[in-house]
N, C-alpha and C positions, 0 to 999 in steps of 0.2 A: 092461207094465213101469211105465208113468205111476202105474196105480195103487197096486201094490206101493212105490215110491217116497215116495207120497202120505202115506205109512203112518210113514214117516223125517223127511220134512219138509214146510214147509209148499207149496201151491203154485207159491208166486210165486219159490220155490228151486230151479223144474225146469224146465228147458226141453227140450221132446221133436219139437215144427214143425221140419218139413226146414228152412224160411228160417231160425229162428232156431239152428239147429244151424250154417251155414253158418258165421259168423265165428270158431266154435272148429274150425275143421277143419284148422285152417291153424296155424303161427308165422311167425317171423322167415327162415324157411328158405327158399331158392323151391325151386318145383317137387316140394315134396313140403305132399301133404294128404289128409285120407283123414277118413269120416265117422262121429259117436259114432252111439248108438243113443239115448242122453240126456248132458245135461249140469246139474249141479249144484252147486249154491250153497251148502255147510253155511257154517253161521257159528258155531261151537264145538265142542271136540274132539270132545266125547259125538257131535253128529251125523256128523263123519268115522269114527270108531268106528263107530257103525252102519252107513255105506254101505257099510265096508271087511268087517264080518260078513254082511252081506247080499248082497256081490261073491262071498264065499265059500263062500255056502251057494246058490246058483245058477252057481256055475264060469265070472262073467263078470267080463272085461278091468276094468281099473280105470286109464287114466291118471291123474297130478294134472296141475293146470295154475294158472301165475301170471296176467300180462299177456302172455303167448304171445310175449314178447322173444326167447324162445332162435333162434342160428342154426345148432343140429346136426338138427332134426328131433328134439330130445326129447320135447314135448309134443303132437304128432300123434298124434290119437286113435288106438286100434286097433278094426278093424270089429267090429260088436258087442258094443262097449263101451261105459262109462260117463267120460264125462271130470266128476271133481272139481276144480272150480274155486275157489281157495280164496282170492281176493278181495276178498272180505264179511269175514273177515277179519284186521281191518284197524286192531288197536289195538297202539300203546305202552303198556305196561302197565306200567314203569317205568323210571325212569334215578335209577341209585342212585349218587351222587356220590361215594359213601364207598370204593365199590368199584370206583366208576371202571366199573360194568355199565348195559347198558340191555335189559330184555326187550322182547319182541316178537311177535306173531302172524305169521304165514307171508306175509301178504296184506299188509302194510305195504311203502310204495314202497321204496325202499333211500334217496330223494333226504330224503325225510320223518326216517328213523331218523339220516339228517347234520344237519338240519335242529333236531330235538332234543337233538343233542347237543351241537353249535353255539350252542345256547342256554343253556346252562350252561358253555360256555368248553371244550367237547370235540371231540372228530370220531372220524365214523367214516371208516377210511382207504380201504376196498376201493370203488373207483368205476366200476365198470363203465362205457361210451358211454352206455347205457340206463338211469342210473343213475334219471332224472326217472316212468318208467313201467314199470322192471322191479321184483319182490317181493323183499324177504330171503328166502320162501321159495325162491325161483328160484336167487336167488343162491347160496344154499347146495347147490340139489341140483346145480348145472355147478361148485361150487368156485370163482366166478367174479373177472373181475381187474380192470382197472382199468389209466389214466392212472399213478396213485401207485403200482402194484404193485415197482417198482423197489425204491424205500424202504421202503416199508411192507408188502408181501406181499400178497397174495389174501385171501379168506372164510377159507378154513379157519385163517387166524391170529389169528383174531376173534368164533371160536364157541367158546364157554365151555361151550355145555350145547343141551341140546333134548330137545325134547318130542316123539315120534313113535309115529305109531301104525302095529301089528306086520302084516303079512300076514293074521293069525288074527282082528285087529281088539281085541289089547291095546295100551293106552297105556303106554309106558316113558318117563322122563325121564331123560337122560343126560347127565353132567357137571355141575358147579358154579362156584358164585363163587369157588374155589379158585385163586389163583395155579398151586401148586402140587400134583399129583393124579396118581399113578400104582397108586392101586388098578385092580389088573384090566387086561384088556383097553382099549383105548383104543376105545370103541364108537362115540362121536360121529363121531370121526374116520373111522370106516367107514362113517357115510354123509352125508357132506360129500361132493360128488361122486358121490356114486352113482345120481345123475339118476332118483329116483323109482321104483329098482328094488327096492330094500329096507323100503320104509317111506315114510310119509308126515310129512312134518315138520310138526309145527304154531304151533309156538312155538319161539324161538330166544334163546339169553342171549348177547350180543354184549360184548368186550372194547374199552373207547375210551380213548382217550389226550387226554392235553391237548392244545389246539391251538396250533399252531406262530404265535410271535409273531410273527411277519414271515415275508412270502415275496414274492421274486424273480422276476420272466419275462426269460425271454430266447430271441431267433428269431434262427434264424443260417440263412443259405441256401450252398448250393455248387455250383458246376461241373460235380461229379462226385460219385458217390453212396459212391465207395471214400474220397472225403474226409470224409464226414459220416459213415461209417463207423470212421474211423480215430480221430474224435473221439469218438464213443464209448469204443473201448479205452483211450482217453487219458485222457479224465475219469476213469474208474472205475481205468487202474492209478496215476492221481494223487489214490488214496482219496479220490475225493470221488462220493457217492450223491446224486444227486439226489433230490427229491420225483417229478419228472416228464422222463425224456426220450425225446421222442417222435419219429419220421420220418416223413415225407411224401414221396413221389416226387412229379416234375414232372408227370404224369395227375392227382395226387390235389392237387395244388397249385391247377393249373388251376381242376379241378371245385370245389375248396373256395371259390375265393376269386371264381368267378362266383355261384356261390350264398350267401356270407355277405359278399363287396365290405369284406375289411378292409385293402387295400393291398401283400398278398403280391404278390412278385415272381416272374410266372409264366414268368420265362425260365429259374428257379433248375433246375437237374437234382434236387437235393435240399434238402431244409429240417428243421432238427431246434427242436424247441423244449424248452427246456430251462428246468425251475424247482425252485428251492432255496427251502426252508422251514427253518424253526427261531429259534433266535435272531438278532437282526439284526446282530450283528458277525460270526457265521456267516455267513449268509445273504450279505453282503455278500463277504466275505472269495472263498465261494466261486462268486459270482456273476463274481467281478472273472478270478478263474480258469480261467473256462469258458468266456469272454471271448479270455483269452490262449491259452488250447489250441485253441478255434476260428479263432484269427486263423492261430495258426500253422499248422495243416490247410486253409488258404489259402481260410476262407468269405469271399462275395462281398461279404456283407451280414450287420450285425449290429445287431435292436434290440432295446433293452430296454425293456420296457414302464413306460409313467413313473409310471400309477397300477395300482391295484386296479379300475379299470374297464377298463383294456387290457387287463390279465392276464386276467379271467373275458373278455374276448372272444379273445384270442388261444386260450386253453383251449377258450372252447367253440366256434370255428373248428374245432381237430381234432375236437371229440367231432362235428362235422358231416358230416364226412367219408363217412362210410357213404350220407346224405341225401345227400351231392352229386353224389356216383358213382351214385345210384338214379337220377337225372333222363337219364344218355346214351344208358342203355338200355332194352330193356323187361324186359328179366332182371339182376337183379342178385345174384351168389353171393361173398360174404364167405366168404373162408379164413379161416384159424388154423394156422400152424406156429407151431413154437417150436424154435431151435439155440442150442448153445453159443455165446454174442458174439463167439467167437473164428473164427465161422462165416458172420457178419453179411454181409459183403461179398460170398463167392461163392455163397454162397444169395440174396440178391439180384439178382447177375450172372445167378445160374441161371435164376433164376424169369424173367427179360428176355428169357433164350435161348429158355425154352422157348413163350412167346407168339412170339416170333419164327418159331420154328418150324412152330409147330400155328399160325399166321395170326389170332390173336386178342389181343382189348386186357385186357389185364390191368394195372390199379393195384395200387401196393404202398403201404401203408401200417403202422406198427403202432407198439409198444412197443419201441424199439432199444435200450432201457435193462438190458431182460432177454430178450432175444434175441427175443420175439413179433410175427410180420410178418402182416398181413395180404392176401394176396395174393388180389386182388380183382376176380372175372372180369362183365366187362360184354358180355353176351350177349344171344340171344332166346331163349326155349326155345322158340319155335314152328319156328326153325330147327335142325330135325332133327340134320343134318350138321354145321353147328355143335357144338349140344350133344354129342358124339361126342367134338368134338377136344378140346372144355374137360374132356370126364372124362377123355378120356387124357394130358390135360396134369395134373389136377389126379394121376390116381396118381403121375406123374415125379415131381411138387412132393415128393409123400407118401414117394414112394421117396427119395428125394435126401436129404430131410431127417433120415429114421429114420437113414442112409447115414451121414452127419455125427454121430449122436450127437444126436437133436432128437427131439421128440415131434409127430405128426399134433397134437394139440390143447393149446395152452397156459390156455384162460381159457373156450370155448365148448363141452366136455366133446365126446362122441361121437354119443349119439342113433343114429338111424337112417344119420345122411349119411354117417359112418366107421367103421361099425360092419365092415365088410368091410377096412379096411386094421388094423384093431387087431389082428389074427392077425400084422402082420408085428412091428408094434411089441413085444408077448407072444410073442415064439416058443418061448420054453424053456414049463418046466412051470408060469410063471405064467399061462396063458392058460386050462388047464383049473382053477389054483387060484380063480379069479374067477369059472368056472361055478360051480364047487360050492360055492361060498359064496353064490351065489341060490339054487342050490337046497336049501339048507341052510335057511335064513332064509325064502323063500319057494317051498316046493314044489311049490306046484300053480301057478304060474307065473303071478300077477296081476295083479303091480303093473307098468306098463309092460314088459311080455312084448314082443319083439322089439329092445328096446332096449340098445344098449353091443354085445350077443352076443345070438347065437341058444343057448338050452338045449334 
């Protein structure tokens, strides 16, 4: 295989040593990993085009892979397969002012494409936890979300266009700088989420907005988790959208504020943080009311961060969250639901009952702003019987939620870990509509073969 490969690129782009295959065996997922046959480095589309004609013409597996951030098990090799690692890269290739676009290679951090856009007075709004060492390629194949997704939406409200290469190992570019664009089919938008079953993305035209003149922090804690619930319906049916409102339960409060020491109150049962952007008589206006809606949902405690150095600490306290919950255990398994807001409250109750139940610690934490929880089991996976009650607890979660009107995944797509509860989610004829548009698109089963559905 090394040498055939040889033949595509240069050496020091392949790695074939069992030790060195080791670190791509793996993601963000626990307990799932499984080993390539090789892993490679192209760094230009021509070379993904070749690997992807050369997968083809030898009937072998092809994952891609970013920074291996995902936590559904999508970038887990498949056995005897080649995992593309697209990495390398790793260039802005433009930020066009005029148009308000900025392009980009698959293998750019997502923190970096903020970072240049921020630099011209812009932002890109989709901010994933992992935003510092996950790819816009990555981001684009989970649809992924983010802190700000409240206000500003997910990836796919942000990808103007792309460059992907076909199953067959043709390059098609899809979309443009086009505000406006409804020739045809909407193809980009078909594989935005489609975690690497369709194509290979290699470049992406991203939509940025100017950045907000001013923005707000503010940390409210409560009692009671149906009070910090209740302030959510309240903000939002008091038309005011946040940039960021987030929950913490009292597990995740705990763990966050041993691990980052910024003064959280770990008696709080709940804690919502909440930030308003935009202009400053806005921003102020609706600071002062988020304020008054959390006093009256009777929170314990309320601070407003006094600079622009409190607020990026208070912010990246939650984005720490995940880390802090990693340290109680030796397994740590991040969920993903998503309910209607209207649902917030006894899906959280639920999710309390059901660790009660099955005898296990489950934190919750997420997005309260658009219904996104993540319910976050701290286990061991060497503990057999254990790991048993946490999958039976996590189908309730799955079942409970579909039950309500929610989705198994709001922002970390399906992969391998849900690929068996998405049959309840798809029960009508969209569920066979979604096979045979892989196998339409890619018929000899390629591109991450086992992923989302079995064909």
């Amino acid at each position: 295989m090394r040498d055939q490969l040889e033949k595509l690129l240069r050496p020091e782009q392949i790695l074939t040593e069992r030790e060195d295959l080791i670190p791509y065996g793996f993601d963000g997922t626990a307990m799932l990993k499984e080993k390539a046959i090789a892993v490679v480095f192209p760094e230009t589309v021509q070379e993904v085009a070749s690997l992807v004609k050369f997968a083809k013409a030898h009937k072998t597996p092809i994952v891609t892979r970013g920074s291996g951030t995902g936590l559904s098990g999508g970038s887990i090799p498949v056995a005897n397969g080649i995992v593309v690692c697209l990495v390398r890269m790793d260039r802005i290739l433009e930020v066009d002012t005029r148009n308000l676009t900025l392009m980009a290679e698959a293998g750019v951090l997502t923190q970096a494409i903020d970072d240049a856009a921020a630099a011209e007075g812009l932002i890109y709004p989709p901010d994933p936890g992992s935003m510092k060492i996950s790819t816009i390629g990555g981001n684009v194949a989970n649809n992924s979300g983010g802190l700000r997704g409240l206000k500003y939406g997910v990836t796919r409200n942000y990808v103007m266009g792309m460059e992907v290469v076909l199953p067959d190992g043709e390059t098609a570019w899809l979309g443009n700088k086009c505000v406006k664009d409804v020739a045809g089919y909407s193809l980009k938008d078909l594989f935005i989420g489609s975690e690497g079953t369709l194509g290979i993305v290699t470049k992406v035209l991203l939509r940025l907005l100017p950045r907000p003149q001013a923005r707000k922090t503010l940390l409210a804690t409560f009692n009671d988790i149906e009070q910090a619930a209740q302030t959510v319906s309240d903000i939002i049916a008091a038309k005011i959208i946040p940039c960021t409102l987030e929950f913490l339960d009292q597990t995740t409060i705990r763990c966050v504020e041993d691990f980052a020491k910024i003064g959280l109150p770990i008696e709080a049962k709940a804690l919502l943080l909440m930030e308003s952007d935009g202009p400053l008589s806005v921003v102020t206006e609706e600071t002062r009311r988020m304020q008054e809606i959390a006093e009256k949902n009777h929170a314990i405690s309320l601070r407003l961060a006094a600079n622009n150095e409190e607020a990026v600490q208070l912010a990246t306290a939650r984005r720490s969250a995940f880390s802090a919950l990693a340290r109680i255990r030796p397994t740590t398994i991040l969920e993903d639901v998503t309910v209607p807001r209207s649902e917030l409250a006894s899906t959280v109750r639920f999710i309390e009952s059901v660790a009660q139940k099955h005898h296990l610690t489950i934190a919750n934490f997420g997005h309260m702003g658009d219904g996104n929880l993540h319910p976050t089991f701290l286990t061991n996976e060497r503990d057999v019987e254990e790991v048993e009650r946490v999958e039976l607890a996590m189908v309730e979660i799955f079942e409970y939620t579909i039950a309500v009107g929610g989705t198994i995944t709001g922002e970390h797509g399906v992969g391998l870990a849900k690929k068996a509860q998405l049959t309840a989610q798809f029960a009508d004829a969209s569920y066979p509509l979604l096979q045979s548009i892989k196998r339409s698109i890619d018929p000899d089963n390629l591109l991450n073969p086992g992923k989302l559905f079995d064909v």
